[in-house]
N, C-alpha and C positions, 0 to 999 in steps of 0.2 A: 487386654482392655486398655492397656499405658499404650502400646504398640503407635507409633506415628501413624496418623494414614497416608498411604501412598497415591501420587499420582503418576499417571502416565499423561507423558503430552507426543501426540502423533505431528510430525512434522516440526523441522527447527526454523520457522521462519521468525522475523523479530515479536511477533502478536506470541508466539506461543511459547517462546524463550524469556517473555518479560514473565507472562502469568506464573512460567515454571519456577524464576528467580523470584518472585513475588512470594508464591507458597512455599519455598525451601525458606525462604527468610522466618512465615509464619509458622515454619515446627513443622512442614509436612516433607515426606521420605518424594524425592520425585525422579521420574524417569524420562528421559527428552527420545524418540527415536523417529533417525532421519535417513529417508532410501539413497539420499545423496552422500558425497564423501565432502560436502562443507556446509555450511548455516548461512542460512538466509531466503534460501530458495527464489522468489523475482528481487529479494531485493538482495543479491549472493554477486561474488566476485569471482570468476573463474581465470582459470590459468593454461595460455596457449601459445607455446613458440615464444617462450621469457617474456610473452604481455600478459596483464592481467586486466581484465574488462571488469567492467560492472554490466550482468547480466540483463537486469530491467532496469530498476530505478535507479538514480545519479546524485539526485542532490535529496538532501536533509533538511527536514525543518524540524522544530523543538526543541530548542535545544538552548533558546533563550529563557531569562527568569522566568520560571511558571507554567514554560512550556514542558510535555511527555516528556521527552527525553531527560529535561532537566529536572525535574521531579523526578524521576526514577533513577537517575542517579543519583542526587542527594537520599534517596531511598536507601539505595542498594553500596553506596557510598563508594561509585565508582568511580574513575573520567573517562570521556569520550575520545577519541580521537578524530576531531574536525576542527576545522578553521572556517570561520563566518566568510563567507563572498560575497560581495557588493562591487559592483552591481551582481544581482541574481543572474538576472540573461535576459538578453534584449530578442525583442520579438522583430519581425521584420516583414512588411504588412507589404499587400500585392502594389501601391500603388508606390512604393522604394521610400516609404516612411519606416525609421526605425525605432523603436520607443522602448528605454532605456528603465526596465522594472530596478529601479535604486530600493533598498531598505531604507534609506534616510528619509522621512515621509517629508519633508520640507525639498529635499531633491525632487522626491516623485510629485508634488503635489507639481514645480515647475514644468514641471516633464507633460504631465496631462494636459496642464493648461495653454503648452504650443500645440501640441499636437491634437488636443477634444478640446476645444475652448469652449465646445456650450457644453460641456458634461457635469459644470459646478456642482448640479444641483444632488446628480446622482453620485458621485465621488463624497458628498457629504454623508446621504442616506448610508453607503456604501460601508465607510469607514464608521459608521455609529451602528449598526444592525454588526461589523464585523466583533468591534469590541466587547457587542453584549454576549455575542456567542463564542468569543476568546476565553470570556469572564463565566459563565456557566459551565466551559469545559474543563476550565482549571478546579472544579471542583469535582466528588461525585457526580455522576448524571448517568445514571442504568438506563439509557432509552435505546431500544423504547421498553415501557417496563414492562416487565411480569409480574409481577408480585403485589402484593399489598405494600411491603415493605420497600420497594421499587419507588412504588406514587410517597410514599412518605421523603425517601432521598430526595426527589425530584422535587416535592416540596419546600425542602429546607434549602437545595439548592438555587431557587429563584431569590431574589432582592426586588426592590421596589426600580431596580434604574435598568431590569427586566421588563417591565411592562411595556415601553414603549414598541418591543418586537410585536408583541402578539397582533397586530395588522396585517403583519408581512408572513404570518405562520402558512397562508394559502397563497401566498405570491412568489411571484418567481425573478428571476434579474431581468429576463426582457422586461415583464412587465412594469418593471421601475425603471427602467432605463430606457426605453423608450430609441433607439438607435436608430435616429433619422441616416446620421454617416453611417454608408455601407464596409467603411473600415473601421468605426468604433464598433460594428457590431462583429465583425470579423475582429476586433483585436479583443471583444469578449468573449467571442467564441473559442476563439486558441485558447485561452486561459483557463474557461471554465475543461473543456474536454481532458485537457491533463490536470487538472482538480478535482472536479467533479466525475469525470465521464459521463458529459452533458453538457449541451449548449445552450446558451441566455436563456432561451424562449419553455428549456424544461425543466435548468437548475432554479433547487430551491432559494428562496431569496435569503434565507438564511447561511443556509448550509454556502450558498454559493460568492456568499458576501465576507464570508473568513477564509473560502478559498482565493477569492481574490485578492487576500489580503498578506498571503503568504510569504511574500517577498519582505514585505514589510516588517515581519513575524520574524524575521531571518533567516537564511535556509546557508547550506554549511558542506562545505569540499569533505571527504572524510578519507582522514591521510589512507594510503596501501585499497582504496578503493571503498564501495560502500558495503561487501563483504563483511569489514570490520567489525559494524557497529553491532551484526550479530555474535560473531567471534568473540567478540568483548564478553556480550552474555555466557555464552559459552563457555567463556574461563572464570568468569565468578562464577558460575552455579557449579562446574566442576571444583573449583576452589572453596567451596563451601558444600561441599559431601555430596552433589547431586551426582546423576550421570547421563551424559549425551554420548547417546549412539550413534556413532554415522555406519551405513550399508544394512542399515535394517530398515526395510521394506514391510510397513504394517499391510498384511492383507488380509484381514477380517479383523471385526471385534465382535466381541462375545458378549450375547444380553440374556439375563435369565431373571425369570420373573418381572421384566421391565428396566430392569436395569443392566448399565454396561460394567461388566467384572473383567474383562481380560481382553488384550489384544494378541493377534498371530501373527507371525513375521512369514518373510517369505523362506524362512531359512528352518520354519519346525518350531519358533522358539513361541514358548507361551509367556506375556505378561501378564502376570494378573494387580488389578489395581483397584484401589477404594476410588477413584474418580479420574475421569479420563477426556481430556482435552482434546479437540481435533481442528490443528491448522490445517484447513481443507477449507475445500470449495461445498456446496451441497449433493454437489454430485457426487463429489468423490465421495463423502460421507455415507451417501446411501448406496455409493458401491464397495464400500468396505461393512456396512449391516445386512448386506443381502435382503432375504428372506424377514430379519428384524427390523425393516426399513421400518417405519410408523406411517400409517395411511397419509398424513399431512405432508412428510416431508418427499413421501412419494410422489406425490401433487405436485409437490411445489419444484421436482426435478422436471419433472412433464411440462408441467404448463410455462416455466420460467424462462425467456429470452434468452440466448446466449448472452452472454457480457464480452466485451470488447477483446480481440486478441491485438498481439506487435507485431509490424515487422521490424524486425532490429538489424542493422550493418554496425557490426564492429572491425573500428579500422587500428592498423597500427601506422602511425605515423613517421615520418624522418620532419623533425621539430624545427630543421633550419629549412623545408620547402612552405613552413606555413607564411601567412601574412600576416603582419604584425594583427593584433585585435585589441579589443577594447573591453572582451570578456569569452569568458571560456564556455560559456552554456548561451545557444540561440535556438528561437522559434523561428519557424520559416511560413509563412501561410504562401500561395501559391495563387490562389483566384479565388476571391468572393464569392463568385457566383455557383462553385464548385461547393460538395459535401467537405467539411475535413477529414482527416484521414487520407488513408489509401493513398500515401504520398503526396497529397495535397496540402498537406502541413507537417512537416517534422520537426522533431527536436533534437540539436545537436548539445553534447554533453564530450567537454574534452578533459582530460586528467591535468591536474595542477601543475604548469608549469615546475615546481618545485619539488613535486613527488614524484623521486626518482624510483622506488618501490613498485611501478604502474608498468615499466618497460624495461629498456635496455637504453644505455647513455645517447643522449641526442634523440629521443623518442619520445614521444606523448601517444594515451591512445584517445578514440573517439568513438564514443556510442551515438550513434543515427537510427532513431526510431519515431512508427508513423504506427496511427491503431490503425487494424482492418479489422474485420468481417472475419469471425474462422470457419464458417460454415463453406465459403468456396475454396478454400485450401484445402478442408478435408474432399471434398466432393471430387474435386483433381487427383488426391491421393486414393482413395479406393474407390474410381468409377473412370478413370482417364489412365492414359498410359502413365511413365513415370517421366517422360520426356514434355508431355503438358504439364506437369506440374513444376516440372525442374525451369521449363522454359518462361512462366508466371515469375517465379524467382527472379529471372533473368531480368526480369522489364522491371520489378518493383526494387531491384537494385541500381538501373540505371536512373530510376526515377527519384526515387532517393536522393542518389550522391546530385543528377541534377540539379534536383529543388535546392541540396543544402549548400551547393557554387554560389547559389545570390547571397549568403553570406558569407561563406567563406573560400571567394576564388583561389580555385588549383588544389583546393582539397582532396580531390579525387590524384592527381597529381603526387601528392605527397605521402600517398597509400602505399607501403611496402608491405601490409599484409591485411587480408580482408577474408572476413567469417558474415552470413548472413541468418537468422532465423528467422522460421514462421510459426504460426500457429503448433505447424507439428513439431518443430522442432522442440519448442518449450514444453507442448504436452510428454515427449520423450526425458527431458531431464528434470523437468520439474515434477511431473506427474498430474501435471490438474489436465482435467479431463475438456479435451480439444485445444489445452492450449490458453485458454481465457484466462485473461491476468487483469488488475486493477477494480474488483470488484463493481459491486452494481452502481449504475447512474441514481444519481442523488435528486433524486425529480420531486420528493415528498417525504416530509419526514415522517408522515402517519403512515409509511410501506416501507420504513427501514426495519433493516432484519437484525435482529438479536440474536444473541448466543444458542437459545431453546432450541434444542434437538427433538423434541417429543420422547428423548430415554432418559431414563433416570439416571441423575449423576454423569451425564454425557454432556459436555459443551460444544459449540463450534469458537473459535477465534480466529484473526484472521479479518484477509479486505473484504471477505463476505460480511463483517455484521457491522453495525454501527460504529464509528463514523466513515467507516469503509477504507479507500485504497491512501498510500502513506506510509513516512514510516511512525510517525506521528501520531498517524488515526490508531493505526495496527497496534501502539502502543497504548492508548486511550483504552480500545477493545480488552486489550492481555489485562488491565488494572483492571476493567469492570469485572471479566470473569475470573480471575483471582478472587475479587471481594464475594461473589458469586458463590465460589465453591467452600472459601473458609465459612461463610454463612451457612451452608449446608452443611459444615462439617462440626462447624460449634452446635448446631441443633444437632445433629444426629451423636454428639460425643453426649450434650444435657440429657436427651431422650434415655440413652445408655446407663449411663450412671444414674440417673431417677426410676428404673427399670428394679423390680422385686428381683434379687440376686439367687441363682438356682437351689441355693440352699433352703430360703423362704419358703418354698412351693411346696 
């Protein structure tokens, strides 16, 4: 009955290595297992020919007072290893304007007003809608809720200097912004797409007014890559009696009577656990319940959009062919009148000058990634030769390094080693099903997804649920369902001990 309860958490990406570190803090026995042999999974640092990349994501935000990260380590009573960058990274718009995303809002505010002079009105709306919903995340916030006890949080979490959003709860960023320039609206759309995944006309005006505001927020190099900041996790929860697994391959979990008791490895091994996390996608979730799928979340694999995949070129560079720069991270858009994505807008991310840990001496390396579509990479892959498929590679690499020449001439040039992925590729090392990374587009917050698996004692965490893709958001998610499960566990410990003892009977 004293017996700790144990958790298991499926996948070590940062959402399910914080919830893990969270609940090892509150008394609970926990178990982290990951098919990979490092932590992080999109947002993981791998190692190739003495480079190390950052797989998907690059830069960090929260890590300022008040923000995720920073609260969880005054939590967890760690330090990070990053260094603030300012500028973030400049975007660089089809018509050779380039705009200079500074953190210093007194810089940025200069910066908007050459380049969007009539944008005053919406930069003000912008940065008041961002603050209020900076200010509501730094608190509790279970949305969207479940519970009775959900709408109570959610209540003590509003203030009076709250109210002024609720206008904007059904609006979106185009429709306050109004982008008569066809490059202000193209330089919201690059912005919002790798914030959101979503552009002006479908991000929420909330959710997409603290995405824009990101920069501002401060986002952060993180030494030896952004591998790290899971690694970190890693070594406190190991350093505080937990344990993470790498090369264990969850494939099944075990539900009886409604509830999930145990996970299968691929290896024969059984976990059995009092409550069980899963950094997954929903697919993958309802491909690891099989037959205990729950009719809702069967639905919801069926009927649900795919979500965005990458294609990513990682380069290793010779550091004395680059051109001097002005910053190490740029956005590239390509044409207005073109979709983004699919090489029509990339994002270059290059390793810190100063962090000699990324390469080998006189080396930098560079992640170049663009969202596509995974639904025509797989269709190539099992309905096309393999020579259609490989030859698609071919063109969205030359497309690529293209588009990212108008920021940084001879970059291709200064490539002495080059790796590309698609869709399939990530769905092979990461294991999410097709490939799809950075969770769902933020179009509404009354259709954002929560933790709720339809099992008992089962969580999802992770860029599937509220506030979605980040490392930031991921970590916002891992506190909510930590809070989540100790609450389920302090009731089921009260129910227990108030419970007539076998003797009684």
């Amino acid at each position: 009955m004293n017996a700790s309860p144990h958790t298991l958490v499926v996948g070590a990406g940062i959402g399910g290595l914080t919830a893990a570190a969270l609940l090892l803090r509150a008394g609970h026995r926990v178990t982290v297992l990951e098919s990979h042999i490092y932590a992080g999974g999109s947002a993981g640092t791998f190692y190739h020919k003495g480079f190390r990349f950052d797989a998907g994501a690059t830069l960090a935000g929260g890590f300022a007072p008040g923000g995720p990260h920073a609260r969880l380590g005054e939590m967890l009573g760690l330090d990070w290893p990053v260094q603030p960058v300012d500028p973030a990274w400049v975007v660089h718009l089809p018509d050779g304007r380039a705009i200079t995303q500074w953190t210093d809002r007194q810089q940025w505010e200069a910066e908007w007003r050459v380049a969007f002079p009539q944008t005053a009105r919406f930069w003000r709306t912008q940065e008041r809608l961002a603050d209020i919903s900076w200010d509501i995340s730094s608190r509790p916030f279970p949305w969207p809720p479940a519970s009775a006890r959900d709408f109570w949080t959610l209540a003590r979490a509003l203030r009076p200097r709250t109210l002024p959003a609720l206008p904007y709860f059904f609006r979106t960023i185009g429709s306050i912004a109004h982008p008569r320039d066809p490059m202000f609206k193209a330089f919201l759309d690059g912005q919002l797409l790798i914030a959101a995944q979503t552009t002006a006309d479908q991000a929420h005006a909330l959710y997409g007014s603290a995405a824009l505001d990101l920069p501002r927020r401060g986002v952060n190099h993180v030494d030896g890559g952004i591998g790290a900041l899971a690694q970190t996790l890693v070594d406190w929860i190991r350093a505080h009696g937990g344990e993470v697994l790498f090369r264990h391959r969850v494939t099944q979990i075990e539900v009886k009577k409604g509830r999930a008791t145990a996970v299968i490895t691929q290896k024969g091994e059984r976990f059995s656990g009092d409550y069980i996390l899963a950094n997954l996608t929903p697919w993958a979730l309802a491909d690891l319940l099989g037959p205990q799928t729950p009719a809702r979340l069967r639905q919801e694999v069926i009927h649900r959009q795919p979500t965005w995949g990458a294609f990513t070129l990682y380069l290793g560079l010779d550091a004395n062919r680059l051109p001097p720069l002005s910053a190490g991270h740029h956005q590239i858009i390509r044409d207005h009148t073109l979709p983004l994505g699919e090489g029509n807008s990339v994002f270059i991310s290059l390793s810190d000058e100063a962090d000699g840990r990324r390469g080998p001496a006189g080396t930098r390396t560079a992640t170049l990634s663009t969202h596509t579509a995974v639904t025509p990479w797989w269709e190539l892959r099992h309905t096309s030769s393999e020579s259609a498929y490989l030859a698609r590679r071919e063109h969205y690499i030359a497309k690529v390094l293209d588009t990212a020449e108008q920021a940084i001439p001879g970059l291709a040039q200064a490539a002495i080693l080059s790796l590309a992925g698609t869709p399939v590729t990530f769905a092979f090392y990461t294991r999410r099903p097709l490939g799809m990374v950075g969770g769902f587009p933020q179009t509404s917050l009354l259709r954002a997804r929560g933790p709720a698996t339809g099992v008992g004692r089962l969580w999802l965490v992770g860029d599937s649920i509220f506030p979605g893709q980040s490392t930031a958001g991921v970590t916002l998610g891992g506190m909510r369902v930590a809070a989540a499960v100790l609450q389920t566990s302090r009731a089921a410990t009260s129910l227990w001990s108030t419970a007539p003892s076998p003797a009684a009977d």
